[in-house]
N, C-alpha and C positions, 0 to 999 in steps of 0.2 A: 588548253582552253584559256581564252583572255576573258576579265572578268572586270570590271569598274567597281574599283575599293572591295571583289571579292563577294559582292552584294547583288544578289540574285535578283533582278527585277521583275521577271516573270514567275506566274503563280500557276502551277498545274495541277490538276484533280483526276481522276481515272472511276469509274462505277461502272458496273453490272447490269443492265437492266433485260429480268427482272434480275433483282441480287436473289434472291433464292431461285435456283432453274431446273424446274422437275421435268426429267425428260420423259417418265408416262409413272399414271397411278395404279396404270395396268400390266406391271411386266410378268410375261409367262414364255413356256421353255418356247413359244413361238416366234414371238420379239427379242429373247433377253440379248441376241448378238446383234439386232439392226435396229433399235430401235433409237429415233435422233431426236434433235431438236433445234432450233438456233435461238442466240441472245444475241445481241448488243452490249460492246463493249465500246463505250464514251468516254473518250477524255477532251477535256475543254482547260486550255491557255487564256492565261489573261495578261496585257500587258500595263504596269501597274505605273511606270514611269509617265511622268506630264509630257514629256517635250521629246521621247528618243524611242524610236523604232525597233525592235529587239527583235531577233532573230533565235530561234527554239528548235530543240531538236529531241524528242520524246520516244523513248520507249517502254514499251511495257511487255512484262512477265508474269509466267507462272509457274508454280512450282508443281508437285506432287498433293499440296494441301494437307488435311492435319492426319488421314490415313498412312502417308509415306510420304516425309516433301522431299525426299531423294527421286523418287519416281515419276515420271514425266508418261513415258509410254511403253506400256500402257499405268493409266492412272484406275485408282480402284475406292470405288462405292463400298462402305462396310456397313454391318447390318447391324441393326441399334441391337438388336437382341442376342444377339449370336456372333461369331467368327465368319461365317458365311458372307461373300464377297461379289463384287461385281466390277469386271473390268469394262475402262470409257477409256476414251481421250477427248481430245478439244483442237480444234483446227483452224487455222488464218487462214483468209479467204486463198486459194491456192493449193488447198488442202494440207501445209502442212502443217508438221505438228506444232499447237505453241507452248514453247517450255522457256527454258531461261538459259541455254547459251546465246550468243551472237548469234547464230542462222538460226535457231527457234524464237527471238524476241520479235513482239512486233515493233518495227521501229518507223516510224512517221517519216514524211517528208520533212525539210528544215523549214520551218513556218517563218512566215516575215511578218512581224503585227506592230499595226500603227501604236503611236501614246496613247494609250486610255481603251483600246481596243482588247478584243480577244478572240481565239477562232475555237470552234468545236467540230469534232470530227466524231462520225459511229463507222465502228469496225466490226461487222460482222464475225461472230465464233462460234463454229457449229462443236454441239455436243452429242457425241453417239455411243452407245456401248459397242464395243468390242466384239469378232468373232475369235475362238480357235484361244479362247480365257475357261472354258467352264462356266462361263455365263448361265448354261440351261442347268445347270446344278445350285441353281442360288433358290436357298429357302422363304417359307414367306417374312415378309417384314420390310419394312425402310431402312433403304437404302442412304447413306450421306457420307458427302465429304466436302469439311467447314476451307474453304481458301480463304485462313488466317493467319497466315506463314509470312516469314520475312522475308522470300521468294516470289511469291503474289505481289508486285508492286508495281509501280509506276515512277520509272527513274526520268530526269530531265535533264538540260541544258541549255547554256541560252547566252549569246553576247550580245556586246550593241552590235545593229544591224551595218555599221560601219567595220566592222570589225571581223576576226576570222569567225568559218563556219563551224558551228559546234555537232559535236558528234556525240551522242549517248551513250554509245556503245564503248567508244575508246577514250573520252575524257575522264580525267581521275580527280574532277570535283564533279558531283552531279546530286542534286537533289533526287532523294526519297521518299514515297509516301507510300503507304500502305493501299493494296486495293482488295476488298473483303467481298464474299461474296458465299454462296453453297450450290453443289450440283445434289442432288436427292433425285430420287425414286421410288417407287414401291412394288413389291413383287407380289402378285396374289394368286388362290386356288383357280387352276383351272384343268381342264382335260380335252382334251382333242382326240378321237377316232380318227387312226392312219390307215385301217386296212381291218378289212374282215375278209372271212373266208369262210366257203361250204362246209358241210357238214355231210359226207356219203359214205350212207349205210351199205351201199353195193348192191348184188342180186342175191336174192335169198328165194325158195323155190315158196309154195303161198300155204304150207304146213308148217313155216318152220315160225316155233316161240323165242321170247328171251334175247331179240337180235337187242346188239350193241355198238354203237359208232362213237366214233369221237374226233376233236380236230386240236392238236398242239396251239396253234396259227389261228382260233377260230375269230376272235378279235385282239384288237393291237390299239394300245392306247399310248401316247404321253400322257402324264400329267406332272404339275409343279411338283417337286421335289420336298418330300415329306408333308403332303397333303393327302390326305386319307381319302378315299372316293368308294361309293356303292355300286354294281352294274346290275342292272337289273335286264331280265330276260322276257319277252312277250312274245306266244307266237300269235297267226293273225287271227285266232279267234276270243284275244284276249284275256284269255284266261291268265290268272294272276300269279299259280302255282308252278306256271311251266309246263300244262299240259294241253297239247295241242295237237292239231290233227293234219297228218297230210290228205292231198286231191291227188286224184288221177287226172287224166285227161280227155278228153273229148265229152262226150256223153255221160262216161265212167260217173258214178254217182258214189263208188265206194269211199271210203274213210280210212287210210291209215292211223290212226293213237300214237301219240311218243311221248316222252315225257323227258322233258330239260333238265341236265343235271349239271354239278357243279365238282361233284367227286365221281372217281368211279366205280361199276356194277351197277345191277338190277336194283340193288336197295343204296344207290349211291343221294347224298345229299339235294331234294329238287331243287332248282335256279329259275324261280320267279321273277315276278315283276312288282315287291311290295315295298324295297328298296328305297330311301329318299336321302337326302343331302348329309341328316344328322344320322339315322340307321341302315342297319345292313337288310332288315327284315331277313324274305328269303333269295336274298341277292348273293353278291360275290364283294367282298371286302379287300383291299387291297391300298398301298401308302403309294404314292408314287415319286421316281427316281429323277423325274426330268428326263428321262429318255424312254424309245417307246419300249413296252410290257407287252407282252402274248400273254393271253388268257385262252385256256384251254379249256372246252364244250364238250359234255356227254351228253350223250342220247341214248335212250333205250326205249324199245319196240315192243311190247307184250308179246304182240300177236301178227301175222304178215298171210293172215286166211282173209284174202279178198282176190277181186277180178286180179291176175295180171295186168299188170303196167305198169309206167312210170310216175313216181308219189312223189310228192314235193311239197314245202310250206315256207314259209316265208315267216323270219323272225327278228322281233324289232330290238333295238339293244339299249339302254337308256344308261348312262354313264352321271352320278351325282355325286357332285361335292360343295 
Protein backbone atom coordinates (compact mmCIF):
# COMPACT_ATOMS: atom_id res chain seq x y z
CA UNK A 1 0.00 0.00 0.00
CA UNK A 2 1.51 3.69 -1.01
CA UNK A 3 0.73 6.13 1.61
CA UNK A 4 1.74 10.14 1.69
CA UNK A 5 4.40 10.68 4.60
CA UNK A 6 2.56 7.30 6.08
CA UNK A 7 -0.37 9.65 7.15
CA UNK A 8 -3.84 8.33 6.85
CA UNK A 9 -6.18 11.01 5.52
CA UNK A 10 -9.26 9.34 5.59
CA UNK A 11 -11.22 8.86 8.83
CA UNK A 12 -13.61 5.74 9.14
CA UNK A 13 -16.23 4.67 11.78
CA UNK A 14 -18.46 1.42 11.63
CA UNK A 15 -22.01 1.07 14.22
CA UNK A 16 -24.63 -1.19 14.76
CA UNK A 17 -27.88 0.07 14.57
CA UNK A 18 -29.74 -0.77 16.77
CA UNK A 19 -26.21 -1.47 18.76
CA UNK A 20 -28.19 -3.56 21.24
CA UNK A 21 -30.19 -6.27 18.71
CA UNK A 22 -32.87 -8.43 20.53
CA UNK A 23 -33.93 -10.99 18.14
CA UNK A 24 -37.29 -11.73 20.29
CA UNK A 25 -38.44 -11.30 24.15
CA UNK A 26 -40.33 -14.20 23.43
CA UNK A 27 -38.21 -17.42 22.69
CA UNK A 28 -39.91 -20.79 23.33
CA UNK A 29 -39.00 -24.60 22.26
CA UNK A 30 -41.20 -23.26 19.16
CA UNK A 31 -39.10 -20.39 17.71
CA UNK A 32 -35.70 -21.03 19.57
CA UNK A 33 -34.13 -22.63 15.90
CA UNK A 34 -35.84 -19.84 13.53
CA UNK A 35 -36.36 -17.13 15.14
CA UNK A 36 -34.56 -13.72 13.02
CA UNK A 37 -34.16 -10.47 12.92
CA UNK A 38 -32.24 -7.88 10.72
CA UNK A 39 -29.85 -4.72 11.79
CA UNK A 40 -27.96 -2.29 10.06
CA UNK A 41 -24.60 -2.33 9.87
CA UNK A 42 -23.01 1.56 8.80
CA UNK A 43 -19.95 2.52 8.21
CA UNK A 44 -19.36 6.15 7.05
CA UNK A 45 -15.61 7.66 5.39
CA UNK A 46 -14.73 10.88 5.60
CA UNK A 47 -12.14 12.53 3.52
CA UNK A 48 -10.37 14.97 5.64
CA UNK A 49 -7.54 16.40 3.15
CA UNK A 50 -8.46 20.20 1.53
CA UNK A 51 -7.23 19.72 -2.00
CA UNK A 52 -6.70 15.58 -2.87
CA UNK A 53 -9.20 12.89 -3.63
CA UNK A 54 -8.59 9.76 -1.64
CA UNK A 55 -9.39 6.44 -2.55
CA UNK A 56 -10.69 3.85 0.64
CA UNK A 57 -11.02 0.54 0.76
CA UNK A 58 -13.03 -0.80 4.05
CA UNK A 59 -13.57 -3.87 5.73
CA UNK A 60 -15.32 -4.99 8.33
CA UNK A 61 -15.35 -8.03 10.98
CA UNK A 62 -16.68 -10.19 13.43
CA UNK A 63 -15.62 -12.38 15.64
CA UNK A 64 -17.33 -14.99 18.07
CA UNK A 65 -17.96 -11.86 20.74
CA UNK A 66 -17.10 -12.15 24.54
CA UNK A 67 -19.03 -15.78 24.85
CA UNK A 68 -16.11 -17.47 22.44
CA UNK A 69 -14.32 -14.99 20.06
CA UNK A 70 -12.89 -18.20 18.42
CA UNK A 71 -16.27 -19.14 17.30
CA UNK A 72 -17.87 -17.72 14.29
CA UNK A 73 -20.50 -20.52 13.41
CA UNK A 74 -22.26 -21.23 14.85
CA UNK A 75 -21.93 -18.31 17.45
CA UNK A 76 -23.67 -18.74 20.88
CA UNK A 77 -26.11 -16.49 23.29
CA UNK A 78 -25.31 -17.34 27.08
CA UNK A 79 -27.63 -17.12 29.81
CA UNK A 80 -27.06 -14.44 32.42
CA UNK A 81 -28.18 -16.89 35.03
CA UNK A 82 -26.94 -20.24 34.24
CA UNK A 83 -24.63 -22.25 31.60
CA UNK A 84 -27.56 -22.75 29.36
CA UNK A 85 -26.87 -21.63 25.86
CA UNK A 86 -28.34 -20.48 22.53
CA UNK A 87 -26.77 -21.05 19.20
CA UNK A 88 -27.10 -17.79 16.23
CA UNK A 89 -25.10 -16.59 13.43
CA UNK A 90 -25.06 -13.45 11.43
CA UNK A 91 -25.09 -13.24 7.73
CA UNK A 92 -23.98 -10.66 4.73
CA UNK A 93 -26.44 -10.03 2.43
CA UNK A 94 -25.89 -13.29 0.22
CA UNK A 95 -26.28 -15.31 3.16
CA UNK A 96 -23.11 -15.91 4.09
CA UNK A 97 -21.67 -16.17 7.16
CA UNK A 98 -19.83 -12.96 8.42
CA UNK A 99 -16.71 -13.77 10.49
CA UNK A 100 -13.28 -12.51 10.17
CA UNK A 101 -11.39 -14.52 7.54
CA UNK A 102 -10.88 -13.00 4.02
CA UNK A 103 -14.16 -14.68 2.30
CA UNK A 104 -16.30 -14.13 5.73
CA UNK A 105 -15.28 -10.12 6.05
CA UNK A 106 -17.42 -7.67 4.64
CA UNK A 107 -15.31 -5.93 2.34
CA UNK A 108 -16.68 -2.52 0.52
CA UNK A 109 -16.20 -1.54 -2.87
CA UNK A 110 -12.89 1.05 -3.32
CA UNK A 111 -14.59 4.38 -2.62
CA UNK A 112 -13.25 7.43 -4.51
CA UNK A 113 -14.10 10.69 -2.30
CA UNK A 114 -13.64 14.10 -3.11
CA UNK A 115 -11.47 16.85 -0.56
CA UNK A 116 -13.65 17.61 2.25
CA UNK A 117 -16.21 14.85 1.29
CA UNK A 118 -17.42 11.56 2.82
CA UNK A 119 -19.58 8.56 1.69
CA UNK A 120 -21.86 6.38 4.03
CA UNK A 121 -22.95 3.04 3.29
CA UNK A 122 -25.82 0.49 5.36
CA UNK A 123 -25.13 -3.23 4.97
CA UNK A 124 -27.76 -5.19 5.97
CA UNK A 125 -26.90 -8.30 8.75
CA UNK A 126 -29.52 -10.67 9.36
CA UNK A 127 -29.39 -12.36 12.80
CA UNK A 128 -31.18 -15.87 13.49
CA UNK A 129 -30.74 -18.60 15.97
CA UNK A 130 -29.77 -21.70 14.73
CA UNK A 131 -31.43 -25.18 14.09
CA UNK A 132 -29.87 -28.79 15.00
CA UNK A 133 -27.72 -26.61 18.41
CA UNK A 134 -30.30 -27.69 21.21
CA UNK A 135 -31.85 -24.48 20.94
CA UNK A 136 -35.33 -25.92 22.37
CA UNK A 137 -33.38 -26.92 25.43
CA UNK A 138 -32.44 -23.45 26.49
CA UNK A 139 -33.88 -22.41 29.92
CA UNK A 140 -35.73 -19.38 30.99
CA UNK A 141 -33.63 -16.17 31.17
CA UNK A 142 -31.59 -13.68 28.84
CA UNK A 143 -29.85 -14.59 26.54
CA UNK A 144 -26.33 -12.19 25.55
CA UNK A 145 -23.35 -11.84 23.69
CA UNK A 146 -21.37 -8.36 24.21
CA UNK A 147 -19.22 -7.88 20.50
CA UNK A 148 -16.34 -6.23 22.50
CA UNK A 149 -13.49 -8.27 21.09
CA UNK A 150 -10.51 -7.15 19.05
CA UNK A 151 -12.13 -9.26 16.13
CA UNK A 152 -15.36 -7.10 16.03
CA UNK A 153 -13.75 -4.21 14.05
CA UNK A 154 -13.65 -2.13 11.24
CA UNK A 155 -10.16 -2.23 9.43
CA UNK A 156 -9.44 0.48 6.49
CA UNK A 157 -7.18 1.79 3.83
CA UNK A 158 -6.77 4.40 1.71
CA UNK A 159 -4.27 6.21 -0.89
CA UNK A 160 -4.25 9.36 -2.85
CA UNK A 161 -6.77 8.76 -5.58
CA UNK A 162 -3.69 9.25 -7.98
CA UNK A 163 -2.19 6.48 -6.62
CA UNK A 164 -2.45 2.57 -6.30
CA UNK A 165 -5.72 0.74 -5.25
CA UNK A 166 -5.78 -0.20 -1.67
CA UNK A 167 -6.89 -3.40 -0.49
CA UNK A 168 -8.06 -4.11 3.24
CA UNK A 169 -7.72 -7.31 3.05
CA UNK A 170 -4.04 -7.72 1.87
CA UNK A 171 -2.41 -4.45 2.81
CA UNK A 172 -0.25 -4.73 5.97
CA UNK A 173 -0.65 -1.10 7.21
CA UNK A 174 -4.40 -0.63 7.66
CA UNK A 175 -6.12 1.24 10.37
CA UNK A 176 -8.36 -0.23 13.30
CA UNK A 177 -11.18 0.74 15.17
CA UNK A 178 -13.30 -1.07 17.33
CA UNK A 179 -16.93 -1.80 16.28
CA UNK A 180 -19.18 -2.62 19.77
CA UNK A 181 -22.39 -3.67 19.75
CA UNK A 182 -24.81 -7.03 21.64
CA UNK A 183 -27.12 -9.53 20.16
CA UNK A 184 -29.69 -10.65 23.38
CA UNK A 185 -32.70 -12.52 23.81
CA UNK A 186 -34.87 -13.80 26.03
CA UNK A 187 -36.44 -17.20 26.70
CA UNK A 188 -39.81 -17.54 28.42
CA UNK A 189 -42.58 -20.03 29.99
CA UNK A 190 -44.54 -21.56 27.58
CA UNK A 191 -46.46 -24.79 26.39
CA UNK A 192 -47.93 -25.96 23.37
CA UNK A 193 -50.56 -29.00 22.97
CA UNK A 194 -48.95 -31.28 20.01
CA UNK A 195 -51.53 -33.97 20.06
CA UNK A 196 -54.18 -35.56 22.16
CA UNK A 197 -55.64 -38.71 21.90
CA UNK A 198 -58.96 -41.03 22.97
CA UNK A 199 -59.65 -42.45 25.65
CA UNK A 200 -61.73 -46.23 24.97
CA UNK A 201 -63.09 -48.06 27.50
CA UNK A 202 -64.19 -50.88 24.78
CA UNK A 203 -67.45 -53.03 25.14
CA UNK A 204 -68.50 -54.15 28.47
CA UNK A 205 -71.92 -56.07 28.62
CA UNK A 206 -74.48 -53.27 30.83
CA UNK A 207 -73.98 -55.44 34.35
CA UNK A 208 -70.66 -55.02 34.49
CA UNK A 209 -69.10 -52.54 37.64
CA UNK A 210 -65.55 -51.18 38.34
CA UNK A 211 -64.77 -50.68 34.31
CA UNK A 212 -61.35 -49.07 33.80
CA UNK A 213 -59.59 -47.41 30.82
CA UNK A 214 -56.65 -45.51 30.17
CA UNK A 215 -54.40 -43.77 27.42
CA UNK A 216 -50.33 -43.67 27.64
CA UNK A 217 -50.63 -40.83 24.58
CA UNK A 218 -53.72 -39.26 26.17
CA UNK A 219 -52.17 -35.68 25.79
CA UNK A 220 -48.65 -34.56 24.41
CA UNK A 221 -47.20 -31.37 25.43
CA UNK A 222 -43.86 -29.23 24.92
CA UNK A 223 -43.06 -26.93 27.13
CA UNK A 224 -39.95 -24.48 27.90
CA UNK A 225 -37.42 -26.53 29.47
CA UNK A 226 -37.50 -26.32 33.35
CA UNK A 227 -40.64 -24.47 33.54
CA UNK A 228 -43.09 -26.04 35.76
CA UNK A 229 -46.90 -26.18 34.19
CA UNK A 230 -50.35 -27.46 35.74
CA UNK A 231 -53.05 -29.48 33.38
CA UNK A 232 -56.02 -29.47 34.37
CA UNK A 233 -58.99 -31.79 33.20
CA UNK A 234 -62.76 -30.62 32.45
CA UNK A 235 -65.34 -32.93 30.99
CA UNK A 236 -68.21 -31.11 29.33
CA UNK A 237 -70.43 -30.67 32.13
CA UNK A 238 -67.83 -28.92 33.81
CA UNK A 239 -67.55 -30.21 36.67
CA UNK A 240 -64.26 -29.15 38.52
CA UNK A 241 -63.29 -32.63 40.09
CA UNK A 242 -63.26 -34.64 36.91
CA UNK A 243 -66.40 -36.19 37.21
CA UNK A 244 -68.29 -36.40 34.13
CA UNK A 245 -70.74 -37.96 32.23
CA UNK A 246 -71.00 -39.75 29.04
CA UNK A 247 -74.39 -39.49 26.21
CA UNK A 248 -75.62 -42.08 24.05
CA UNK A 249 -76.96 -41.43 20.92
CA UNK A 250 -79.99 -40.60 19.33
CA UNK A 251 -83.03 -40.42 21.53
CA UNK A 252 -80.88 -42.37 24.18
CA UNK A 253 -81.43 -40.20 27.28
CA UNK A 254 -79.14 -42.54 29.43
CA UNK A 255 -76.03 -41.16 31.38
CA UNK A 256 -72.85 -42.98 31.64
CA UNK A 257 -70.64 -41.48 35.16
CA UNK A 258 -66.75 -41.62 34.88
CA UNK A 259 -64.50 -40.13 36.79
CA UNK A 260 -60.88 -38.58 35.53
CA UNK A 261 -57.90 -39.67 37.02
CA UNK A 262 -54.44 -39.01 37.24
CA UNK A 263 -53.01 -42.38 38.79
CA UNK A 264 -54.29 -45.64 38.56
CA UNK A 265 -57.44 -47.82 39.90
CA UNK A 266 -60.89 -47.37 41.25
CA UNK A 267 -59.41 -45.24 44.14
CA UNK A 268 -56.72 -43.69 41.92
CA UNK A 269 -55.69 -39.81 42.40
CA UNK A 270 -59.00 -37.54 40.61
CA UNK A 271 -57.68 -34.93 37.58
CA UNK A 272 -59.65 -31.91 37.79
CA UNK A 273 -59.98 -28.74 36.54
CA UNK A 274 -58.81 -26.36 39.85
CA UNK A 275 -55.44 -26.13 38.41
CA UNK A 276 -53.77 -22.52 37.72
CA UNK A 277 -50.49 -21.01 36.65
CA UNK A 278 -48.97 -20.73 40.34
CA UNK A 279 -50.86 -24.30 41.82
CA UNK A 280 -51.36 -27.75 40.99
CA UNK A 281 -54.86 -27.82 42.87
CA UNK A 282 -56.32 -31.22 41.64
CA UNK A 283 -54.44 -31.12 38.33
CA UNK A 284 -51.34 -32.96 37.01
CA UNK A 285 -47.83 -31.18 37.84
CA UNK A 286 -45.07 -31.67 35.72
CA UNK A 287 -41.50 -29.41 34.63
CA UNK A 288 -41.06 -29.29 31.19
CA UNK A 289 -37.94 -30.60 28.92
CA UNK A 290 -38.40 -28.46 25.69
CA UNK A 291 -39.37 -31.45 23.93
CA UNK A 292 -42.78 -33.02 23.73
CA UNK A 293 -44.15 -35.17 27.09
CA UNK A 294 -47.10 -37.84 27.05
CA UNK A 295 -49.31 -37.63 29.77
CA UNK A 296 -51.14 -40.46 30.50
CA UNK A 297 -55.40 -40.41 31.41
CA UNK A 298 -57.28 -42.86 33.71
CA UNK A 299 -60.74 -43.23 33.74
CA UNK A 300 -62.89 -45.34 35.66
CA UNK A 301 -66.55 -46.31 35.31
CA UNK A 302 -68.61 -47.34 38.57
CA UNK A 303 -71.30 -48.48 36.90
CA UNK A 304 -72.13 -49.45 32.82
CA UNK A 305 -76.30 -50.54 33.89
CA UNK A 306 -77.79 -48.32 31.15
CA UNK A 307 -79.65 -48.72 27.49
CA UNK A 308 -76.98 -50.32 25.21
CA UNK A 309 -75.03 -48.05 22.96
CA UNK A 310 -72.37 -46.08 22.19
CA UNK A 311 -71.22 -43.35 25.14
CA UNK A 312 -69.01 -40.69 24.69
CA UNK A 313 -67.91 -37.19 26.22
CA UNK A 314 -65.84 -34.85 25.26
CA UNK A 315 -62.92 -33.47 27.65
CA UNK A 316 -61.35 -29.97 27.72
CA UNK A 317 -57.64 -30.00 28.84
CA UNK A 318 -56.16 -26.61 30.11
CA UNK A 319 -52.39 -26.55 30.26
CA UNK A 320 -50.92 -23.38 32.94
CA UNK A 321 -47.84 -21.91 33.53
Amino acid sequence: MQHANAILTADCSASMSPSIINISTAITPSNADSANINATLNYTCKNTDLLLSMKVSVCLSADGGDYNPSMVSPRFLKNTLNNSRLAFNMTLPGDTVWGTTSGSVYKSVVHTIAPKNSVSVDVPIKISLMPNNDNKLATLGTYINNFNTSGTAITYSDTLALLSTPNCVTDIIEEKKPLLFTVQTKVVPSCVINATSDINLGSHSANQTNIVGSNNNAINVTCTNDSPYHIGLSPSNGNINGAGLMSGTGSNTDKVPYQLRSTPGSAGTIWGNTATSTTVGNGLADTGTGVAQSQTVYVTVPSADVTPDNYSDTVTIRVNY
